[in-house]
LOPA-217744 format. One record per residue (C-alpha): x, z, y; residue in one letter. Coordinates in steps of 0.1 Angstrom, whole numbers, padded with zeros to 4 digits, always signed. Each point is the difference from the previous one (the first is absolute). Last residue first. Layout:
LOPA-217744
XZYA
...
END
This chain:
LOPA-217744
-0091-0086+0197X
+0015-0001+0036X
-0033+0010+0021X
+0001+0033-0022X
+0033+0008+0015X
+0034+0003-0022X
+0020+0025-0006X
+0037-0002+0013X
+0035-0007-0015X
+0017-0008+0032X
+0011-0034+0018X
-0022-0017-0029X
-0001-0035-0001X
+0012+0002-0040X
-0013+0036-0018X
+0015+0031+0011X
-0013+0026-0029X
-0023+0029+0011X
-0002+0034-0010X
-0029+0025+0003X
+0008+0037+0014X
-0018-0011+0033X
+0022-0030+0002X
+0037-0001-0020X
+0023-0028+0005X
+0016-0021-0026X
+0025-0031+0008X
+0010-0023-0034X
+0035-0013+0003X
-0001+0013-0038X
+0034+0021+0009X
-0027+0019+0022X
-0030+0001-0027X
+0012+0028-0019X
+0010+0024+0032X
-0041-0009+0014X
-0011+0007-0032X
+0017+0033+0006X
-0012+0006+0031X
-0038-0012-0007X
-0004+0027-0027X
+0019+0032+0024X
-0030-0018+0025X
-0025+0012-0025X
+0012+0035-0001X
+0001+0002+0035X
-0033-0010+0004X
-0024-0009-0024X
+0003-0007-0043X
-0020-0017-0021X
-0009+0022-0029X
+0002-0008-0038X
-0016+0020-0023X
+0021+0005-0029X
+0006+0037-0007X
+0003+0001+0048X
+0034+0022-0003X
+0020-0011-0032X
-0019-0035+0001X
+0018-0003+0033X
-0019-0034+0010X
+0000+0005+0034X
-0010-0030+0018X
+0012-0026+0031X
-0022-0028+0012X
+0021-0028+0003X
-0017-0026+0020X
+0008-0040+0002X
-0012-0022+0024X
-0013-0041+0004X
+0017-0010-0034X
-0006-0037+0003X
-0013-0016-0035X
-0036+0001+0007X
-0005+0023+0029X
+0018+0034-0014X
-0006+0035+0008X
+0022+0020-0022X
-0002+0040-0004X
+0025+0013-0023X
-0007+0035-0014X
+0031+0022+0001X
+0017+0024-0022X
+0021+0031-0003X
+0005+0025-0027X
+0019-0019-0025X
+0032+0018-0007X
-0013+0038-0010X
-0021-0021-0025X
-0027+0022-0017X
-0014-0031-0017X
-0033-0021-0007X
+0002-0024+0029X
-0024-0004+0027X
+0015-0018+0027X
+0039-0003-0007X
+0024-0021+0016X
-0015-0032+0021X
+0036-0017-0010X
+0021-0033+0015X
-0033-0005+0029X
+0005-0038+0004X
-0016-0013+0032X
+0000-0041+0001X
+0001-0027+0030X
+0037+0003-0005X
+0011+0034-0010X
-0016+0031+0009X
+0020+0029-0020X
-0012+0027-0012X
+0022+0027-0012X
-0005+0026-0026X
-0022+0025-0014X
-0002+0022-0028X
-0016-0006-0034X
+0028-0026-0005X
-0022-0020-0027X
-0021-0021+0029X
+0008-0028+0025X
-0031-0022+0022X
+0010-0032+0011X
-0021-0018+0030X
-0004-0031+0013X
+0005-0022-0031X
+0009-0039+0003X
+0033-0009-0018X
+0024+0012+0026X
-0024+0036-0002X
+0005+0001-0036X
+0040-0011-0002X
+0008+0024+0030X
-0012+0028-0021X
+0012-0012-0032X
+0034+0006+0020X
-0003+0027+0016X
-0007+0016-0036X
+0024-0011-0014X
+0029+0015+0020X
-0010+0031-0011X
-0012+0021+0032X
+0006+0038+0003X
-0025+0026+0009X
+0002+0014-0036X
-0022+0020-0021X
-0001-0029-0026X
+0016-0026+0001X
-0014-0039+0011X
-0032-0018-0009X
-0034+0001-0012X
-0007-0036+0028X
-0038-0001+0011X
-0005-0036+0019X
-0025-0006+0023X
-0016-0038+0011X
-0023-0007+0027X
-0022-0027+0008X
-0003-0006-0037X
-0003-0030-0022X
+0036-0024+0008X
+0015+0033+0002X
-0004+0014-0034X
+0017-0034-0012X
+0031+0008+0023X
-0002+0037-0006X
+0002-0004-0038X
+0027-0027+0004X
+0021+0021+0021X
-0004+0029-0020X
+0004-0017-0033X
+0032-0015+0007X
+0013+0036+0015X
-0007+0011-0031X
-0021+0033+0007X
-0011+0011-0039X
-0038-0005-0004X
-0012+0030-0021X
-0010+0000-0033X
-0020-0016-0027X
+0022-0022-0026X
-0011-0040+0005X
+0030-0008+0013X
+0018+0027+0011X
-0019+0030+0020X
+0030+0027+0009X
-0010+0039-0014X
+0029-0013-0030X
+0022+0002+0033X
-0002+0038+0004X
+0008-0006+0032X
-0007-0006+0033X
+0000-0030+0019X
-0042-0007+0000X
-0016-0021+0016X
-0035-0005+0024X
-0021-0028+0011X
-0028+0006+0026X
-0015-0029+0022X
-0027+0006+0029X
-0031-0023+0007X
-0010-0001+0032X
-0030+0000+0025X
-0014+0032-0007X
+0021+0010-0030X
-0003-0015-0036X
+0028+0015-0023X
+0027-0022-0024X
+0020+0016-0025X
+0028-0018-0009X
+0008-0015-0038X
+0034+0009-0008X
-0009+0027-0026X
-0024-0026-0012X
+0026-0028-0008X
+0024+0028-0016X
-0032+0010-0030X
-0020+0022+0000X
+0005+0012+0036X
+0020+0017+0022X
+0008-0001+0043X
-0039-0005+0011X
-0029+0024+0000X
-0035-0006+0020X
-0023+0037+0005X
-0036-0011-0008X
-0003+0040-0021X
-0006-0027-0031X
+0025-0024+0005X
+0027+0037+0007X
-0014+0014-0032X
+0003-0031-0022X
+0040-0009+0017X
+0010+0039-0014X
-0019-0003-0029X
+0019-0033-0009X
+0030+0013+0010X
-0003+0035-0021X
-0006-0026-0031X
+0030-0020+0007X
+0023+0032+0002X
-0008+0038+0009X
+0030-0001+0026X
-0005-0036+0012X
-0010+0006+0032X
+0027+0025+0004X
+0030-0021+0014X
-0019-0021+0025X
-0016-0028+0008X
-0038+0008-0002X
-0004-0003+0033X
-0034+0015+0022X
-0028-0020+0017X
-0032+0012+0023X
+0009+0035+0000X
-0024+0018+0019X
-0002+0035-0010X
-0033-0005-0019X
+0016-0029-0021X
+0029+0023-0005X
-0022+0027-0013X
-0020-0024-0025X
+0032-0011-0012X
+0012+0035-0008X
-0027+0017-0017X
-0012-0026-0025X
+0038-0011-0007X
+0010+0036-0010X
+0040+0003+0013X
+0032-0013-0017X
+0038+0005+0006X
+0030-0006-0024X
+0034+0020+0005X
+0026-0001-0021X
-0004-0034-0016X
+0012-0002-0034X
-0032-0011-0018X
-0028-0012+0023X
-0028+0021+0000X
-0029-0013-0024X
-0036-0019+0012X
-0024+0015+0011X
-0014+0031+0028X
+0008-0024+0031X
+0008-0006+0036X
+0037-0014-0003X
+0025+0011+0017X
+0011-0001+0038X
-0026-0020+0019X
+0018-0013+0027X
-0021-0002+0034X
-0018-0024+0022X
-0036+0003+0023X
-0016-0030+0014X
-0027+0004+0034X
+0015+0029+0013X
-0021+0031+0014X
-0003+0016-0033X
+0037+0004-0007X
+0005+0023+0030X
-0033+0022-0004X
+0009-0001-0040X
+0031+0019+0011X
-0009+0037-0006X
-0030-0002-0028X
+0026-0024-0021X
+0016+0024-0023X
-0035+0016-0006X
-0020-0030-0012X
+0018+0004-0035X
-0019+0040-0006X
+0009+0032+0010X
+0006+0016-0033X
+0010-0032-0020X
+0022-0010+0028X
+0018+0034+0003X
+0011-0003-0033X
+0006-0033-0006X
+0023-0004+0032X
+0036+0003-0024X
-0005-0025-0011X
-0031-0020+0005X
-0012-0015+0034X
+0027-0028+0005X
+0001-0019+0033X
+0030-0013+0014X
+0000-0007+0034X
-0028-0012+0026X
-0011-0034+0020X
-0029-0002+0024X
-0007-0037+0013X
-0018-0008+0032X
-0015-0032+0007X
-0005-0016+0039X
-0024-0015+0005X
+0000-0044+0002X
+0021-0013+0026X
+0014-0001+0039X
+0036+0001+0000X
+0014+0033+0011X
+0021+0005+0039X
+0018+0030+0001X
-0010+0037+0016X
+0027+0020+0012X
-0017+0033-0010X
-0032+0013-0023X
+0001+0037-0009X
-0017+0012+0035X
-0034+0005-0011X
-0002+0000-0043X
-0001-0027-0014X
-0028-0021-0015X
-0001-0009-0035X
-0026-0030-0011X
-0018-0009-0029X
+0001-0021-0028X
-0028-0007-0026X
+0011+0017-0033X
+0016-0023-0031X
-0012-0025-0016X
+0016-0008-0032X
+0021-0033-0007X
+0001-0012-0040X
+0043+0001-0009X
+0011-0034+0002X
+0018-0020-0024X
+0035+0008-0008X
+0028-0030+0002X
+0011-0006-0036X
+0033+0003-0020X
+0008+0038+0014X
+0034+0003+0006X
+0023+0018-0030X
+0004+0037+0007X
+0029+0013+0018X
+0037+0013-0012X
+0002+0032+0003X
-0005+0020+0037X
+0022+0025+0002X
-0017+0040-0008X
-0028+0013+0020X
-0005+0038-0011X
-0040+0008-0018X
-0016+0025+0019X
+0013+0033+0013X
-0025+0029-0003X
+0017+0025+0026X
-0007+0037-0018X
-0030+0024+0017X
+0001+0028+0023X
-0033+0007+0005X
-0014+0027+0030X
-0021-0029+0017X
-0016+0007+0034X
-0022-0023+0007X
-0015-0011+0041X
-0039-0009-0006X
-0005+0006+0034X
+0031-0009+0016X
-0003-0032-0013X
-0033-0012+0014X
+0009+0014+0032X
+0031-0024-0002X
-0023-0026-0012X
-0029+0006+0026X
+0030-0005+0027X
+0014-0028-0020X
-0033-0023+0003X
+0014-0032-0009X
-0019-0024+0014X
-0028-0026-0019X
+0004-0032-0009X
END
């Protein structure tokens, strides 16, 4: 894998620094209400999803001086590094300036970073499509063109993205079919909804090097008729039942298993005391990572067991002016098999008021500002952040100190 190269990125910035005169009106998504009662469990265990290749590993080096206290690693197959992301939605309030510049161009700042992992991850916030009717009664509802958008995702990186969310259902069955047709075509795997419940819960599995990684994503946000029942399309709802038996079976196939919870409230650094616990429930049952979305800002991570759980990513590229959601990060996991060997938070501006939805990672002081907060949301977490070169790292298990790792360790 290849380093980060912050002193081109920082020049990088400064060149094609924006100045944005555009005042423009917070669009608020759809408000978390109580969780009603939840969906009946699925009768049959899902079959597996078909396993893609994904791109041949390589290997980051760090920069002189960045490696400290160094700790004895077991001796294994390379190391794999996973890049995970926010929510993702390129319509809105975006169209304009994506039809002038094109869907590559959110991407042209932090494909470097996505490139260089093996597996890239994000939430794909509404459906890509131009069928199908808007849902009735639903505020907002989000689409983008399917021939433009999947094809830039692809050439951005992504490897896999979630369906489970409260907008992939916006433009109904026939916007989810388009949706899953675009994404098969563009070799992009989907998991979190379906055509029926049993294929919302089916994981994605991705070839990598030497293993095979899991995916299985939920959703916990309403509107419930969005919820896969039966055999009615939707998205897989998080029973806790389901999640531990999902990442159980999911398990028993893959080296490596990821869950993508749609979780929580919106705009709010605050826990629900749910989410903890589905949390805890996938990693007890066999995940190493949980990824959270819906907040469009970030909150803690916590490291838990042999598992990391980031509770939100926040926004990546999202289709609003939000005055709320202008920071992100990109997480950086290099895992051998199961073991989570590091964990990087690459912090990014995603001020959409400022950059008109281009994200930019962030160097410096500004980037630190990123790591400090995380840093805040993670305390009460038990989880220990430090920032390196403008990069943060989580404390992992054996650590002393958060610290990068040498190439001799992967």
């Amino acid at each position: 894998m290849k380093p980060l190269d912050l002193p081109w990125l920082a020049a990088n910035l400064a060149a094609r620094h924006l100045v944005v005169a555009v005042a423009c009106a917070l669009v608020a998504a759809c408000s978390f209400a109580p969780l009603v009662p939840q969906p009946p469990p699925a009768v049959a265990t899902p079959p597996p999803a078909v396993i893609t290749p994904a791109p041949t590993p390589s290997i980051i080096v760090p920069a002189p001086g960045e490696v400290t206290s160094p700790a004895a690693i077991e001796p294994g197959p390379a190391a794999l590094q996973l890049a995970a992301v926010g929510d993702i939605m390129l319509g809105g309030s975006a169209v304009p300036k994506l039809r002038r510049e094109g869907y590559d161009y959110p991407f042209l700042l932090v494909q470097p970073i996505l490139r260089q992992a093996d597996v890239v991850f994000g939430n794909l916030e509404g459906p890509l499509t131009d069928a199908g009717q808007a849902a009735p009664d639903k505020r907002y509802v989000f689409r983008s063109p399917p021939a433009k958008v999947a094809p830039a995702l692809a050439a951005a990186g992504f490897t896999v993205v979630s369906l489970a969310n409260n907008h992939t259902m916006d433009y109904g069955v026939e916007g989810l079919k388009q949706t899953m047709a675009a994404l098969d075509e563009a070799g992009i795997q989907h998991t979190g909804a379906g055509m029926n419940l049993q294929e919302a819960r089916r994981p994605a599995f991705v070839k990598s090097g030497d293993y095979t990684l899991g995916f299985l994503a939920y959703s916990l946000t309403f509107p419930e008729s969005f919820w896969a029942q039966g055999q009615r399309p939707g998205t897989a709802f998080g029973h806790a039942s389901h999640v531990r038996a999902d990442v159980a079976a999911a398990r028993d196939q893959a080296d490596v298993v990821v869950v993508s919870f749609h979780w929580g409230r919106e705009a709010t650094t605050e826990l629900r005391d749910y989410q903890s616990k589905l949390a805890h429930a996938a990693i007890d049952s066999g995940a190493s990572v949980v990824l959270g979305h819906h907040p469009h800002i970030l909150q803690g991570i916590e490291y838990y067991k042999h598992g990391i759980i980031f509770y939100s990513l926040g926004n990546f590229v999202f289709g609003s002016y939000s005055r709320k959601a202008t920071r992100s990060i990109i997480a950086l996991l290099n895992l051998r098999g199961a073991k989570v060997l590091e964990v990087k938070l690459i912090p990014v501006n995603v001020d959409n008021i400022e950059l008109v939805f281009q994200p930019q990672p962030l160097v410096e002081e500004q980037a630190n500002e990123v790591i400090v907060e995380l840093k805040r949301l993670s305390k009460p977490l038990s989880t220990t952040i430090m920032a390196v070169n403008g990069v943060g790292l989580v404390q992992l298990s054996g650590q002393t100190t958060p610290r990068l790792l040498s190439e001799q360790e992967y």
